[in-house]
C-alpha positions in Angstrom: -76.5 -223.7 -92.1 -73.8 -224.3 -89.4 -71.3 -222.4 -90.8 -74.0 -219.3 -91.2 -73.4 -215.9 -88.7 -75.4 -216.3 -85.4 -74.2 -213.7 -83.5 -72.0 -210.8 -83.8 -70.6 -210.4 -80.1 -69.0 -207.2 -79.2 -66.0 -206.6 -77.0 -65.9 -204.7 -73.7 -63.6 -202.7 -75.9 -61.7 -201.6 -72.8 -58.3 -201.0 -75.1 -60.1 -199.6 -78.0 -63.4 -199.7 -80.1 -65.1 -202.4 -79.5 -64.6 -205.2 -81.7 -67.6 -207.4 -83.1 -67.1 -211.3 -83.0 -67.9 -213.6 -85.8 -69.5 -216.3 -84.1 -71.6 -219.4 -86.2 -74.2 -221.4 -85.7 -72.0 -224.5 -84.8 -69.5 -222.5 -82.9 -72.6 -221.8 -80.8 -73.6 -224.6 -80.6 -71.1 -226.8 -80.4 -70.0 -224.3 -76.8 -73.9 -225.2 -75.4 -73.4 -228.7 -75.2 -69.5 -228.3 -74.5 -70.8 -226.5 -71.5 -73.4 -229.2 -70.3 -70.9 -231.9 -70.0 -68.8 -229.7 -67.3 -72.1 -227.9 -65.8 -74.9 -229.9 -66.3 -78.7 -228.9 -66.3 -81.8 -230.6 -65.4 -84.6 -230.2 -67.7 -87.7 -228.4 -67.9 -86.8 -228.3 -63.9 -84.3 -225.4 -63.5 -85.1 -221.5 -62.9 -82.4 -219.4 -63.8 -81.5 -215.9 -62.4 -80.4 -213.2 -65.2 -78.7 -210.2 -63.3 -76.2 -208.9 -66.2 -77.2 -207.4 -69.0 -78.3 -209.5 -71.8 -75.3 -207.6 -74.4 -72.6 -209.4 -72.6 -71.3 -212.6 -73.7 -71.6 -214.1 -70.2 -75.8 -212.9 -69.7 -76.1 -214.8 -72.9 -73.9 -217.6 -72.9 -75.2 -218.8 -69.4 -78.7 -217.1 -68.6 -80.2 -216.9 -72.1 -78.7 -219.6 -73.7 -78.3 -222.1 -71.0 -82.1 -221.3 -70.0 -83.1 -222.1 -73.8 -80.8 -225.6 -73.7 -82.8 -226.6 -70.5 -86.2 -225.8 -71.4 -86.4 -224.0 -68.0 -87.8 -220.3 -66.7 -85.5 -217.1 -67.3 -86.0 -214.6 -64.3 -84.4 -211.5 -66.3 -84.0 -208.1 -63.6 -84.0 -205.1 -65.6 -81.2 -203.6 -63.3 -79.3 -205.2 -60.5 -80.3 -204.0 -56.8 -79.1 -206.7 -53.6 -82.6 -206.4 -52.3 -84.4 -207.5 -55.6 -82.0 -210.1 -56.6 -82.1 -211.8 -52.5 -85.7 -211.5 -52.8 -86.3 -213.0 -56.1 -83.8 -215.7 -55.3 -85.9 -217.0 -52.5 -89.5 -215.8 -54.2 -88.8 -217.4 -57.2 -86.8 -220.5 -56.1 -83.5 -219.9 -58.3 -81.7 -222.8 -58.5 -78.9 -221.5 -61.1 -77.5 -218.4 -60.2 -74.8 -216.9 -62.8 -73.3 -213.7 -61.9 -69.6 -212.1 -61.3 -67.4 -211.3 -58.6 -69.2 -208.5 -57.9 -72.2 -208.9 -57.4 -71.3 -211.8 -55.3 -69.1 -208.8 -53.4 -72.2 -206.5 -53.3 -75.2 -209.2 -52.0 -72.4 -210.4 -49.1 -72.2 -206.5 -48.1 -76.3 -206.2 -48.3 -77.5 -206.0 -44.4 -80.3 -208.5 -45.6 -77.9 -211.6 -47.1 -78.1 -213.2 -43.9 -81.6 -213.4 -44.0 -82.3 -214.6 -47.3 -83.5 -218.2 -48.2 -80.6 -219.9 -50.3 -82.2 -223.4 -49.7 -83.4 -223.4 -53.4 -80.2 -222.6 -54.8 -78.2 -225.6 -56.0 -75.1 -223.7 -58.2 -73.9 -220.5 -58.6 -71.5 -219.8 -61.5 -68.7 -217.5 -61.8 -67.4 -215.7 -64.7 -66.6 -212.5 -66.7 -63.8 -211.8 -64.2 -61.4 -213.3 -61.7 -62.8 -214.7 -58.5 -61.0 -213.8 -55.8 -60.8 -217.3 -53.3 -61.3 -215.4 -50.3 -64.8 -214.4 -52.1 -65.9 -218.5 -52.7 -64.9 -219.3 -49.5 -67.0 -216.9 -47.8 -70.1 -217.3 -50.0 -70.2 -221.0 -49.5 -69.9 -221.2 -45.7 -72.5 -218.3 -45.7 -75.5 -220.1 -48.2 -74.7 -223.5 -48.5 -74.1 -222.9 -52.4 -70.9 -223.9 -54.4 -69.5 -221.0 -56.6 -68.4 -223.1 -59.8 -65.8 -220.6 -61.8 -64.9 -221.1 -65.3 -63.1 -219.3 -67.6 -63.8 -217.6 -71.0 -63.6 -214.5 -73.4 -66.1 -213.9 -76.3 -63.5 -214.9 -78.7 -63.6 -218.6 -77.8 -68.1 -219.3 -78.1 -67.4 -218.0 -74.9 -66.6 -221.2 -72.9 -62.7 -222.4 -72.6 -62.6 -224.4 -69.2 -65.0 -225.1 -66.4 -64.7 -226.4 -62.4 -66.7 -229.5 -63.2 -69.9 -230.1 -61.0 -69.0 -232.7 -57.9 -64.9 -232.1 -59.1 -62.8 -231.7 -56.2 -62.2 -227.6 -55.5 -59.0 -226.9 -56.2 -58.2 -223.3 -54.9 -57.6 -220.5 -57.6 -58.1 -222.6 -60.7 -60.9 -222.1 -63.4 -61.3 -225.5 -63.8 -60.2 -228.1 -66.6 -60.4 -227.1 -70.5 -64.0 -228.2 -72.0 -64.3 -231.3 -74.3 -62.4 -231.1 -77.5 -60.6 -228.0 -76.3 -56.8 -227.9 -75.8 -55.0 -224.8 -73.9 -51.4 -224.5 -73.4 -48.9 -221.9 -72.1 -46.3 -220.1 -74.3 -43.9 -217.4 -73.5 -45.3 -213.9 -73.3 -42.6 -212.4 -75.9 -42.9 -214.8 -79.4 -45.9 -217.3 -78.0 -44.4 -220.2 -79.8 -42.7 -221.8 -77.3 -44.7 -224.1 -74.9 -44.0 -223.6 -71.1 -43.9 -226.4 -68.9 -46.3 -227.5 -66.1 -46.6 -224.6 -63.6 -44.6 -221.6 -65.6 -46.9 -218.1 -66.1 -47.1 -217.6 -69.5 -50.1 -216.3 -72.4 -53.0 -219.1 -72.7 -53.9 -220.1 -76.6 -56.3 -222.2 -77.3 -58.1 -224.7 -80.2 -61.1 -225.9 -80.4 -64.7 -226.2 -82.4 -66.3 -222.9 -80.2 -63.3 -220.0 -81.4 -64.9 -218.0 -83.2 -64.5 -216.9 -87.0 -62.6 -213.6 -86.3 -63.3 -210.2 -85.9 -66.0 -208.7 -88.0 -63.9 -206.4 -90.9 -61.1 -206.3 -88.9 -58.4 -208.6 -90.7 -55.5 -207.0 -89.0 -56.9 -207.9 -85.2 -58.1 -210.9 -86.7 -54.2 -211.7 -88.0 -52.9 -211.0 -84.3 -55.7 -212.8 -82.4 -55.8 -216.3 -84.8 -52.1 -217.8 -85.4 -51.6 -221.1 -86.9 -54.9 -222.0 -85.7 -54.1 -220.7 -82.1 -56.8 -218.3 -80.4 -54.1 -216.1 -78.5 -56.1 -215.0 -75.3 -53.9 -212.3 -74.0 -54.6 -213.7 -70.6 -52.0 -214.9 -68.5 -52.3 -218.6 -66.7 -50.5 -221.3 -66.0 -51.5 -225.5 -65.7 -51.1 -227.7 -62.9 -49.9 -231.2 -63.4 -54.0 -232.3 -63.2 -54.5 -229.9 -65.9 -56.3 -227.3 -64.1 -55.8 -223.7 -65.5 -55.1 -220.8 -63.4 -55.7 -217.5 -64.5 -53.2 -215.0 -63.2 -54.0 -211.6 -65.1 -54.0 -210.1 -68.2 -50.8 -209.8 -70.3 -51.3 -205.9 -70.6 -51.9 -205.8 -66.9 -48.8 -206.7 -66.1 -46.9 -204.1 -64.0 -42.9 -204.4 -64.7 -41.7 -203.0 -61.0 -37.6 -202.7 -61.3 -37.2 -205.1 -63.8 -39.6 -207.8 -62.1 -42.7 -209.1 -63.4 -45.7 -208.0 -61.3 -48.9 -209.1 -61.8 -51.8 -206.8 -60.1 -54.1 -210.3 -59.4 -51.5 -211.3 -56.5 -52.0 -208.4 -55.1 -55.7 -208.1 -55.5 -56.1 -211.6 -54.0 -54.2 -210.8 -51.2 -56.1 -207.8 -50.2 -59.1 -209.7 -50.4 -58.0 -211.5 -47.8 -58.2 -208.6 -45.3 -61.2 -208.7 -43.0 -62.2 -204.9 -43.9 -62.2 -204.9 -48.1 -64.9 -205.1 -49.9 -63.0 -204.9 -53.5 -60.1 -204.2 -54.5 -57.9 -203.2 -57.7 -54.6 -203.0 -58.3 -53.2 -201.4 -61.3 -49.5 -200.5 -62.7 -48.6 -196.7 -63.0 -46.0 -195.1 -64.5 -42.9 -194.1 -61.9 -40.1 -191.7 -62.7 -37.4 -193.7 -60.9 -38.6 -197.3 -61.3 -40.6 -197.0 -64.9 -43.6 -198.3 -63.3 -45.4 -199.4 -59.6 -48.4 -200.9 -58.3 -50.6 -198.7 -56.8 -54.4 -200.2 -55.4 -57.6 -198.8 -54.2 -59.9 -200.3 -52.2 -63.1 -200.0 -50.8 -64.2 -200.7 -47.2 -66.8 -202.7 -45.8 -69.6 -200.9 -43.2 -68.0 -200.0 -40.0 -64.7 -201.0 -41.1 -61.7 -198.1 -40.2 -58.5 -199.5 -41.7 -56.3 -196.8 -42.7 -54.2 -197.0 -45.7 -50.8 -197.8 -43.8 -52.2 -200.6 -41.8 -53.0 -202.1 -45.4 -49.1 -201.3 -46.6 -48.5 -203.1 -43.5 -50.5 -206.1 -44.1 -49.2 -206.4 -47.8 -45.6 -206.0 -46.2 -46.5 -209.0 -44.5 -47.7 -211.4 -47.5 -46.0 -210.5 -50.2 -41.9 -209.8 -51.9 -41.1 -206.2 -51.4 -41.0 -205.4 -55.1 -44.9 -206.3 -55.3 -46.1 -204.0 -52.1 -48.5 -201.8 -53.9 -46.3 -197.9 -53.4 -49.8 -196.5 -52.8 -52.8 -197.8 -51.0 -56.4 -195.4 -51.7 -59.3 -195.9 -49.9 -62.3 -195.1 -52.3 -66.1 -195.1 -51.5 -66.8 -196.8 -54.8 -64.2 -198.8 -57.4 -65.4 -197.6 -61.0 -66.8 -200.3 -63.2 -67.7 -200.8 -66.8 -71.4 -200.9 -67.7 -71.5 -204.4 -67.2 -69.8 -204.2 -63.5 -66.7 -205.4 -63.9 -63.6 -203.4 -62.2 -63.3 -200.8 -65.3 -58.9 -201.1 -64.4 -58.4 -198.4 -67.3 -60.7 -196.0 -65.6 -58.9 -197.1 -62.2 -55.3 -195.8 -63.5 -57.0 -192.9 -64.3 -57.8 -192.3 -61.3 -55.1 -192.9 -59.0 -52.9 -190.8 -61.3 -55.2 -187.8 -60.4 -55.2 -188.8 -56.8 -51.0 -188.6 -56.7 
């Protein structure tokens, strides 16, 4: 029946245990063809390349799932390696490509990207985590291929807003809420009142996709679901089109002297330097100012940038409160299991590195 248990969907669990999503059949669903009206498939004619692991809500949403809606062939790699997924891409003639930042990061780094056939591929997808711009710029002047981000969490079926396919780009935003699904922006410190058109505050949502809550966890459940609000705990803000931008996550945020600082800015700026490869920024704890960016980053081949000359060039593009106090160059940024930027394992790490 619709209102039956399809899936129980576990969180990264990146704060905690991992908590298990209630999600029905209609929730399910419902998000499938929510989906198809912002990224539309052709049927029986598309060939889909599965790179993430099928656990995570984003493999399943939009390589399983998607692959099912469109009666169209699943490639499924049993691990990710830039060699296999270039060569499969033009072997296999992969039209839909769904993957995150970065892997996107690690194929544009791989010696043989240049020489890879991309004239199959007609959309690649972004989710899981924030695409930096400097990232879609680069991948569509180098293959031809629109990146289309969108934005979700496993909470909400997982789809919330997409960039629609053949909508005008517009830079840093996730696109425009799916059908039947209404976002706003409330203040960070009682999320009741609504923020006007191009404040920062938390994203809540409605619609027929949030799931049921968490699976015997009544008190998460309680915090997450509030007057029949989905409170993300992701921070964003709308344009006067209605496009959502994500700007980070509300316990991200890095309080520098009393300002609000959120890492993102800082990681998109970086991204802009000719030399990174990735980048996070994270807040640590300071004695004199309570807390400060720090960021590592990781450089790509042949690059010699020292850690000043990036101070230097963050001097330049951004307020003084948000330079990052510390700058590491690392040979590899750790990651989660399902390669996103693991940033609890990154303050970790820089505090051992101070």
């Amino acid at each position: 029946a619709p209102e039956d248990f399809a899936t129980l969907q576990y969180t990264g669990g990146t704060t905690g245990l991992p908590k298990g999503v209630n999600i029905t059949h209609h929730q399910l669903a419902t998000n499938l063809s929510q989906r198809e009206t912002g990224w539309p498939t052709r049927e029986g004619v598309e060939r889909i390349l599965c790179v993430m692991p099928l656990f995570h809500v984003y493999a399943s949403s939009m390589a399983l799932h998607l692959a099912v809606y469109c009666k169209s062939q699943l490639n499924i790699l049993s691990r990710y390696r830039p060699d296999t997924v270039l060569e499969c891409i033009a072997q296999e003639r992969i039209t839909l490509l769904p993957v995150g930042p970065t892997i996107f990061h690690g194929l544009m780094g791989y010696d043989g990207f240049s020489a890879t056939d991309f004239s199959s591929l007609r959309v690649a997808y972004s989710g899981s985590a924030p695409l930096p711009e400097e990232t879609l710029k680069r991948w569509e002047e180098a293959t031809g291929c629109p990146i289309l981000e969108g934005y979700g969490q496993s909470e909400a079926g997982p789809v919330v807003s997409v960039v629609h396919e053949g909508a005008a780009m517009v830079a840093g935003s996730v696109g425009k809420p799916l059908i039947d699904t209404v976002v706003e922006i409330v203040d960070v410190e009682t999320g009741t009142n609504v923020l006007p058109v191009g404040e920062q505050g938390e994203i809540r949502l409605q619609g027929p996709q949030v799931m049921s809550g968490y699976r015997n966890r009544p008190e998460e459940t309680a915090e997450a679901l509030r007057d029949g609000w989905l409170y993300t705990g992701d921070i964003g803000e709308l344009d006067e089109e209605g496009n959502l931008f994500i700007r980070d996550r509300k316990k991200d945020m890095v309080i520098v002297g009393g300002y609000n600082v959120y890492p993102r800015e800082i990681d998109e700026v970086l991204y802009t330097h000719p030399d990174i490869s990735e980048v996070a920024a994270v807040g640590v704890a300071d004695e004199y100012r309570g807390e400060v960016v720090r960021a590592c980053v990781t450089l790509r081949d042949g690059a010699s940038t020292t850690s000043d000359e990036l101070l230097e060039f963050c001097r330049q593009e951004l307020a003084k409160y948000k330079v990052p106090a510390k700058i590491d160059i690392l040979d590899e940024i750790p990651k989660t299991t399902v390669g996103k930027i693991d940033k609890s394992a990154v303050r970790e790490l820089l505090k051992a590195l101070a």
